[in-house]
DOVO-582476 format. One line per field, with one value per atom (N, C-alpha, C): residue number from 1; residue in three letters; atom name; x, y, z. Coordinates in Angstrom, 2 decimals. Each point is the difference from the previous one (the first is absolute). Layout:
<rs>
num NUM/...
residu ALA/...
atome CA/...
X X/...
Y Y/...
Z Z/...
</rs>
This chain:
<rs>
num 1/1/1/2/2/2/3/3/3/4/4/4/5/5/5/6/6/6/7/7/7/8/8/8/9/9/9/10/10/10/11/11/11/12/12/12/13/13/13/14/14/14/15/15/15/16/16/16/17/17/17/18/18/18/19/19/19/20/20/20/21/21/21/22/22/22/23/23/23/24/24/24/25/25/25/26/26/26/27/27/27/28/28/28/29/29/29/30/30/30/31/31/31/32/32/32/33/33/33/34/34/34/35/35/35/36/36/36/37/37/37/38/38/38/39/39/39/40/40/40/41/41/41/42/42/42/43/43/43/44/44/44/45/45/45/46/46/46/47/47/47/48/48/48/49/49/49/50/50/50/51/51/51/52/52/52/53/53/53/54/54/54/55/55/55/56/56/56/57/57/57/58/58/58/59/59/59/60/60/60/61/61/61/62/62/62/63/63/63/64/64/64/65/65/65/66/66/66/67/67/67/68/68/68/69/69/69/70/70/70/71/71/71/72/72/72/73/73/73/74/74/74/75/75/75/76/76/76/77/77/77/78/78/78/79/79/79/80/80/80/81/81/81/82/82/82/83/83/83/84/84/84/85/85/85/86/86/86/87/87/87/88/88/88/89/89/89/90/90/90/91/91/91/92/92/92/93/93/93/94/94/94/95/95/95/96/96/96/97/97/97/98/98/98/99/99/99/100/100/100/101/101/101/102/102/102/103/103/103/104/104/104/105/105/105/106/106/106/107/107/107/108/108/108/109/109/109/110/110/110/111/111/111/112/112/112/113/113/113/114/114/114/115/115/115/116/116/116/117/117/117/118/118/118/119/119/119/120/120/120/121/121/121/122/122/122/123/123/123/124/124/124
residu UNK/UNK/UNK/UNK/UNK/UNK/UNK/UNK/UNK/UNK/UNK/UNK/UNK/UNK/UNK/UNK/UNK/UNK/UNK/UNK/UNK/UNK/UNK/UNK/UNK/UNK/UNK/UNK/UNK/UNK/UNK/UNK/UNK/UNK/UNK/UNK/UNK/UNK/UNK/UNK/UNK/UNK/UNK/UNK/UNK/UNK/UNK/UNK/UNK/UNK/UNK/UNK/UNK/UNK/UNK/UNK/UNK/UNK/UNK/UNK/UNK/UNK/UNK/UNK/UNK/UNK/UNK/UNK/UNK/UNK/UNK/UNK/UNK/UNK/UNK/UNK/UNK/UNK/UNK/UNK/UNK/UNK/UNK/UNK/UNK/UNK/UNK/UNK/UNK/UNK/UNK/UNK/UNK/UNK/UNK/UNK/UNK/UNK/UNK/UNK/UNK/UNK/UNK/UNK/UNK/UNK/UNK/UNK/UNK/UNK/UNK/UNK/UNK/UNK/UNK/UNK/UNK/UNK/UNK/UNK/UNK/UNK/UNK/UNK/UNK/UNK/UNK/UNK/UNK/UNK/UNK/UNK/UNK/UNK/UNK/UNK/UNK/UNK/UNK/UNK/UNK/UNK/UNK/UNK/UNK/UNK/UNK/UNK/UNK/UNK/UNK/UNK/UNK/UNK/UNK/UNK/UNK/UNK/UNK/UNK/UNK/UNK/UNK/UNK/UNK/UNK/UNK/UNK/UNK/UNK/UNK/UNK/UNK/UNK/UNK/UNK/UNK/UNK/UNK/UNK/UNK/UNK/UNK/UNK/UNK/UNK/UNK/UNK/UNK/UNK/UNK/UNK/UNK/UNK/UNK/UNK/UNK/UNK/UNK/UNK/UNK/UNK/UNK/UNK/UNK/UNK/UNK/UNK/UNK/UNK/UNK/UNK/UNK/UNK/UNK/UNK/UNK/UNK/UNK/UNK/UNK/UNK/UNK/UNK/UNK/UNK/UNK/UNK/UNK/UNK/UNK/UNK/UNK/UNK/UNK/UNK/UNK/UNK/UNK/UNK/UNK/UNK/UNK/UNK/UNK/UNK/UNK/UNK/UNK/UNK/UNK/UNK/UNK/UNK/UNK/UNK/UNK/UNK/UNK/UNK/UNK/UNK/UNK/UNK/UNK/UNK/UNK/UNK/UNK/UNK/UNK/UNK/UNK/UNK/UNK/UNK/UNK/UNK/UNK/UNK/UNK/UNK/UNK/UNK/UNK/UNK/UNK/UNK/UNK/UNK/UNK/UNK/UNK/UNK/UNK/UNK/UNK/UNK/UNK/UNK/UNK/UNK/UNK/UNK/UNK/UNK/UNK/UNK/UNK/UNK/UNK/UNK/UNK/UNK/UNK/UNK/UNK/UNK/UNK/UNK/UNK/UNK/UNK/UNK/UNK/UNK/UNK/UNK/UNK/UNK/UNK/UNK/UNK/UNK/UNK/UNK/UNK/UNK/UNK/UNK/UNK/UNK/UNK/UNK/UNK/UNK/UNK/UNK/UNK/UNK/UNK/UNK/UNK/UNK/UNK/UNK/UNK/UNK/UNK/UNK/UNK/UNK/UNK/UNK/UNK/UNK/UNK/UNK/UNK/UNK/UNK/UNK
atome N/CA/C/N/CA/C/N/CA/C/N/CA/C/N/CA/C/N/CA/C/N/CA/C/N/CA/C/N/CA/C/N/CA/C/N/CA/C/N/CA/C/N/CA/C/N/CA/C/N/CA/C/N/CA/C/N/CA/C/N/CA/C/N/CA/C/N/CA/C/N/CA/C/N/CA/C/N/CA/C/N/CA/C/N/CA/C/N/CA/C/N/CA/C/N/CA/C/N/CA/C/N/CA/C/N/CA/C/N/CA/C/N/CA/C/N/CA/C/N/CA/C/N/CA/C/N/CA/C/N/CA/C/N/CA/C/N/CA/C/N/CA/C/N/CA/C/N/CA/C/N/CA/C/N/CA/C/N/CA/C/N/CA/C/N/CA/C/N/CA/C/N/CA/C/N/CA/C/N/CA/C/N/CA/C/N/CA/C/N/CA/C/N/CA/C/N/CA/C/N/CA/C/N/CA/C/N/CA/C/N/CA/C/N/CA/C/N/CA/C/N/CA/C/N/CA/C/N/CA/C/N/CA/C/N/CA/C/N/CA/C/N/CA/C/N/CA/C/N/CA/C/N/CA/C/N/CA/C/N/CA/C/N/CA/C/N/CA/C/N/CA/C/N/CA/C/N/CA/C/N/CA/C/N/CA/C/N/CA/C/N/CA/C/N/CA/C/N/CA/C/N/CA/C/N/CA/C/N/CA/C/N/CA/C/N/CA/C/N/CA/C/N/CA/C/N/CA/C/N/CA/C/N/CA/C/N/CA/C/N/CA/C/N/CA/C/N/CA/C/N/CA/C/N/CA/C/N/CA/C/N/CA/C/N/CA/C/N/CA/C/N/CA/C/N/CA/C/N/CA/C/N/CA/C/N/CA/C/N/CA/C/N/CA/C/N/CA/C/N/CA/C/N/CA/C/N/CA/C/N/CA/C/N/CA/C/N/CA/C/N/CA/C/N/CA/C/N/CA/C/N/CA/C
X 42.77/-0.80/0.83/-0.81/0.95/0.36/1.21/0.41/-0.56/-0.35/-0.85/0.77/-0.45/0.23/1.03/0.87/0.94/0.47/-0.36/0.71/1.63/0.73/1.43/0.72/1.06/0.59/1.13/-0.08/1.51/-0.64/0.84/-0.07/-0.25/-1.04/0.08/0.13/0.90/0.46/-1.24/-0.46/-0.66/0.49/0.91/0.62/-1.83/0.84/-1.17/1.35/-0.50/0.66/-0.09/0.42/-0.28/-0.94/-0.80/-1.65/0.45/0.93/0.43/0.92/0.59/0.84/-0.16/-0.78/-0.13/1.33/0.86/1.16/0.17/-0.70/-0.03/-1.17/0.53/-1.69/0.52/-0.79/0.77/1.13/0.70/1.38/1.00/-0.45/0.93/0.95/-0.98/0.11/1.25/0.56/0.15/0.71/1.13/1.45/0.07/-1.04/-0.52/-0.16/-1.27/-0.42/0.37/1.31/0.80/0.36/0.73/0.77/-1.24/-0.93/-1.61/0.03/-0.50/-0.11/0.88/1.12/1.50/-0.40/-0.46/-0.36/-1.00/-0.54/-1.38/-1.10/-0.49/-1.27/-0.40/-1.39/-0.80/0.04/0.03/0.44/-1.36/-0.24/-1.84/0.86/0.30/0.43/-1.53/-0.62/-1.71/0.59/-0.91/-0.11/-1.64/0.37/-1.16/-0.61/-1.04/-0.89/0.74/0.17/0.18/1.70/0.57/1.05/0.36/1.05/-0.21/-0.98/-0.85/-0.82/-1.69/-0.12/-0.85/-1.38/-1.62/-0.34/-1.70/-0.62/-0.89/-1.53/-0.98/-1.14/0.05/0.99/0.11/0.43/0.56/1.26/1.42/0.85/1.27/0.81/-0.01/0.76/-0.71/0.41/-0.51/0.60/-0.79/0.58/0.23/1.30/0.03/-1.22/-0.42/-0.98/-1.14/-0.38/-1.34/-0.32/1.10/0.10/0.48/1.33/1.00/-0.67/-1.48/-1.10/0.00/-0.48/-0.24/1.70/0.82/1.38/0.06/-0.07/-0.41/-0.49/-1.35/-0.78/0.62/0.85/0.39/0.99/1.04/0.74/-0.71/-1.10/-0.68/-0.49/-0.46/-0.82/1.05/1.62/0.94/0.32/-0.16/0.47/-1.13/-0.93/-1.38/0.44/0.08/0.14/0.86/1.12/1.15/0.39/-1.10/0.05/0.59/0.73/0.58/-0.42/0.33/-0.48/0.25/1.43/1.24/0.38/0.96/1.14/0.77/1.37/0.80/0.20/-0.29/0.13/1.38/0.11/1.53/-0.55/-0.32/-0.60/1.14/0.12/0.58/-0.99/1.03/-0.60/-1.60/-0.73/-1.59/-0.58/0.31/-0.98/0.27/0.23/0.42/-0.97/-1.09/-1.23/-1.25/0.59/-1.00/0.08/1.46/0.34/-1.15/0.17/-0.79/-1.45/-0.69/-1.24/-0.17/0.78/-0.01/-0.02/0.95/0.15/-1.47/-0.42/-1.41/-1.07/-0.15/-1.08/0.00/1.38/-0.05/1.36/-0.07/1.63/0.27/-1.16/0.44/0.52/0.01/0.40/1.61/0.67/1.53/0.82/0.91/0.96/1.00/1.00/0.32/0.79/1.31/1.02/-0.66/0.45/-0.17/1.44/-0.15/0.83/-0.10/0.31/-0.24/1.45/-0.66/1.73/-0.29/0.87/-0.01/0.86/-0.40/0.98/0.43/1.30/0.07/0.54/-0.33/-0.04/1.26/0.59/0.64/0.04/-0.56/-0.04/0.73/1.14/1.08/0.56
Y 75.62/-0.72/-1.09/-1.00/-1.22/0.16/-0.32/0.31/-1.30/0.62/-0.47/-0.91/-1.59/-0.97/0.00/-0.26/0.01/1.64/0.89/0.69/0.62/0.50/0.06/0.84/-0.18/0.69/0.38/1.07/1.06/0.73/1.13/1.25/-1.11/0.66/0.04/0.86/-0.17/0.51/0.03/1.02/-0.27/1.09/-1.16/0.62/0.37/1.41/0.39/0.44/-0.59/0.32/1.69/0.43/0.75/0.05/1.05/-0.62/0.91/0.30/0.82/-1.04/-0.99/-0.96/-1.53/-0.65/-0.97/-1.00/0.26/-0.73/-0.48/1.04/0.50/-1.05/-1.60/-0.38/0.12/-1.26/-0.07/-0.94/-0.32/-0.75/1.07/1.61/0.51/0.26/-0.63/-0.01/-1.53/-0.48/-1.54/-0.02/0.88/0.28/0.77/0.80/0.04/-0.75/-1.11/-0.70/-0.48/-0.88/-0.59/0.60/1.41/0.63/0.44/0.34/0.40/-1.33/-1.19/-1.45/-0.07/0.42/-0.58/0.99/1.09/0.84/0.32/-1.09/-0.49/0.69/0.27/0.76/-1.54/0.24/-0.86/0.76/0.06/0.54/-0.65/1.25/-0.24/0.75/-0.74/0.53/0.36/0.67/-0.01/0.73/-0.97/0.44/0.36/1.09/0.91/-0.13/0.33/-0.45/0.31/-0.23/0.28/-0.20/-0.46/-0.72/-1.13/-1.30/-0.84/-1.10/-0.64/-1.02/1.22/0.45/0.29/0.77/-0.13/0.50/0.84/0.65/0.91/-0.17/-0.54/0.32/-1.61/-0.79/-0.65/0.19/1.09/0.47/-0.89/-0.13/0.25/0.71/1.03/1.31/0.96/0.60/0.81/1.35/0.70/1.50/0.74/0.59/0.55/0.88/0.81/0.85/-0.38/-1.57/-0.58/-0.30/-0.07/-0.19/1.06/0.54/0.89/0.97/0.65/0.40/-0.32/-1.78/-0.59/-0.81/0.03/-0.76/-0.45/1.09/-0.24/-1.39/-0.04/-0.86/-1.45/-0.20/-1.01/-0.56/0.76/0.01/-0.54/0.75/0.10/-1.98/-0.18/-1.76/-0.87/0.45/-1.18/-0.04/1.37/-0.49/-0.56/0.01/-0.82/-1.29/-0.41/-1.21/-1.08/1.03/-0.34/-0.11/0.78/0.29/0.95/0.90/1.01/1.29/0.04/1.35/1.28/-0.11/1.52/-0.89/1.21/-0.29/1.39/-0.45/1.31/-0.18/1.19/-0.23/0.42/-0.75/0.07/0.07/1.37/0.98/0.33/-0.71/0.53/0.76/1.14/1.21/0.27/-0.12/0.56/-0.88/-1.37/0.12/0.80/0.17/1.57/0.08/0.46/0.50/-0.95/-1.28/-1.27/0.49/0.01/0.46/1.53/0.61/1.89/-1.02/-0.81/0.09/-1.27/-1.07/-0.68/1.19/0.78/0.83/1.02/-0.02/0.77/-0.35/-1.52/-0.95/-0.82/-0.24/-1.36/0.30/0.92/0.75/-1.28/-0.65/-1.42/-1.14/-0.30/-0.86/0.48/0.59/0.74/-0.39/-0.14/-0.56/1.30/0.69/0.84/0.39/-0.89/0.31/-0.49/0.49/-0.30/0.66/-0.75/0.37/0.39/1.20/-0.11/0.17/-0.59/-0.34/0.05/0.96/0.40/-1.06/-1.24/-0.37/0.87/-0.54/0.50/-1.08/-0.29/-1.00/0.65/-0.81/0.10/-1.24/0.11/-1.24/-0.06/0.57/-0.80/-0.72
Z 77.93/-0.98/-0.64/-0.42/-0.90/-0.79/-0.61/-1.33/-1.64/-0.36/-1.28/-0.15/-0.41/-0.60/-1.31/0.12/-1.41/-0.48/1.12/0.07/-0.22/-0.40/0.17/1.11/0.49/1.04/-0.33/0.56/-0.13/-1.21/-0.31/-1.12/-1.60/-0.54/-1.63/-0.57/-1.29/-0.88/-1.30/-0.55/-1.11/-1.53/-0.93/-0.40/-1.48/-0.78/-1.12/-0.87/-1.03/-1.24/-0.72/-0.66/-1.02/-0.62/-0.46/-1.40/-1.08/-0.45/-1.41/-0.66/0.61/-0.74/-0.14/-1.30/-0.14/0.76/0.31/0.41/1.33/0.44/1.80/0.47/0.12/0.77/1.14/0.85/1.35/0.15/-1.32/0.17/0.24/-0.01/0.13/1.17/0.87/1.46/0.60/-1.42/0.91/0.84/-0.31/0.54/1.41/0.45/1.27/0.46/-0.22/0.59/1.15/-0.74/0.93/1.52/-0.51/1.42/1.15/-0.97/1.26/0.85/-0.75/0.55/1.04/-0.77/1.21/1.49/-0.20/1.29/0.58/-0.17/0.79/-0.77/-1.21/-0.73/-0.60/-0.23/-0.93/-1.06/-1.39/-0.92/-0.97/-0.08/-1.28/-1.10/-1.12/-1.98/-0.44/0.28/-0.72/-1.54/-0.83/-1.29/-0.53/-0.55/0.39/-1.30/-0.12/-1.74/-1.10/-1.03/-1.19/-0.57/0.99/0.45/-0.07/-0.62/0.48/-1.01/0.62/-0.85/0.66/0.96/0.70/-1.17/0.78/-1.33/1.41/-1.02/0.86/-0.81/0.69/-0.91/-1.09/0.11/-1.48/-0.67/-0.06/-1.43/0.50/-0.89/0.09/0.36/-0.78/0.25/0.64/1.46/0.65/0.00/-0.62/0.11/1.31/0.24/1.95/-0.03/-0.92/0.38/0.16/-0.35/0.51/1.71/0.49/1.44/0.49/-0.04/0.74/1.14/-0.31/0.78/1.27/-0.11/0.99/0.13/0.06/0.46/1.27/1.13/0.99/0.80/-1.33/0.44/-0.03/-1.14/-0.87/1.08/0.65/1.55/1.25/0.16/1.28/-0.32/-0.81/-0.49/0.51/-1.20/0.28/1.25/1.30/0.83/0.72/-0.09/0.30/-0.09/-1.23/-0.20/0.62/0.32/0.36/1.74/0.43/1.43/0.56/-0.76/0.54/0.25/1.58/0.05/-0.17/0.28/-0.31/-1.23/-0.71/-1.00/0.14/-0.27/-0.28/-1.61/-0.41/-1.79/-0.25/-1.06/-1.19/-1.14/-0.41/-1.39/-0.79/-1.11/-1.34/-0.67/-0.17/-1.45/0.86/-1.39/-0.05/1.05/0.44/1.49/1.07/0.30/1.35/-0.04/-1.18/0.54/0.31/-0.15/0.72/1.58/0.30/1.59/0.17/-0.17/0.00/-0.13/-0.63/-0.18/1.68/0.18/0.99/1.23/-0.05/0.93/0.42/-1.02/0.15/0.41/-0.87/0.24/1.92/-0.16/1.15/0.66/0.41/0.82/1.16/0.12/1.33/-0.16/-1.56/-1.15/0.28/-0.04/-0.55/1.31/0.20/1.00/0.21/0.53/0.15/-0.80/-0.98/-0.37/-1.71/-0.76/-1.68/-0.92/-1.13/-1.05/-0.92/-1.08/-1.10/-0.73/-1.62/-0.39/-1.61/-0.23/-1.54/-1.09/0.39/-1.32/-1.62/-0.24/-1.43/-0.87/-1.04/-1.21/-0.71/-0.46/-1.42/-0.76/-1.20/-0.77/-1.18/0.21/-0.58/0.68
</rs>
């Protein structure tokens, strides 16, 4: 079959932030970025509602528990949008379970290999 118009090639990366830490958008990802890029990944930073400038419904401020339900879904769109058909995820903290609900919903969506990664803060 042809491959979709503006499609991307080779492995994507789709990194997900944290949803318990206002701090955690998807800049947390920058410092990856790079070395994925350098080894052939397309690298998606998705910043996920309530995050960021991002807003749901018209509000501003998006509460995770207005979406977190549907997250999945919020994944499954950007990579719509985006053209992608696999992703291997790079889950900080509380998304892991974006991955478990992707994994449930759209197991054909998921690429074979993924990450998850516990950052830890100190703010001093």
């Amino acid at each position: 079959h042809a491959p979709k118009v503006g499609a991307r090639h080779g492995p994507v990366a789709m990194m997900l932030h944290a949803l318990d830490d206002p701090r955690q958008t998807a800049w947390l990802w920058v410092k990856f970025a790079r070395p994925l890029y350098e080894s052939g990944f397309s690298v998606v930073m998705l910043d996920l509602p309530g995050f960021g400038g991002s807003t749901m419904r018209n509000q501003d401020i998006t509460e995770v528990g207005q979406w977190h339900h549907m997250a999945h879904l919020v994944v499954q769109s950007a990579m719509d949008e985006l053209l992608v058909d696999k992703v291997h995820v790079v889950a900080a903290r509380g998304a892991w379970d974006i991955f478990v609900q992707l994994l449930q919903s759209a197991p054909h969506r998921l690429a074979r290999s993924h990450i998850f990664h516990n950052p830890v803060w100190d703010v001093d």
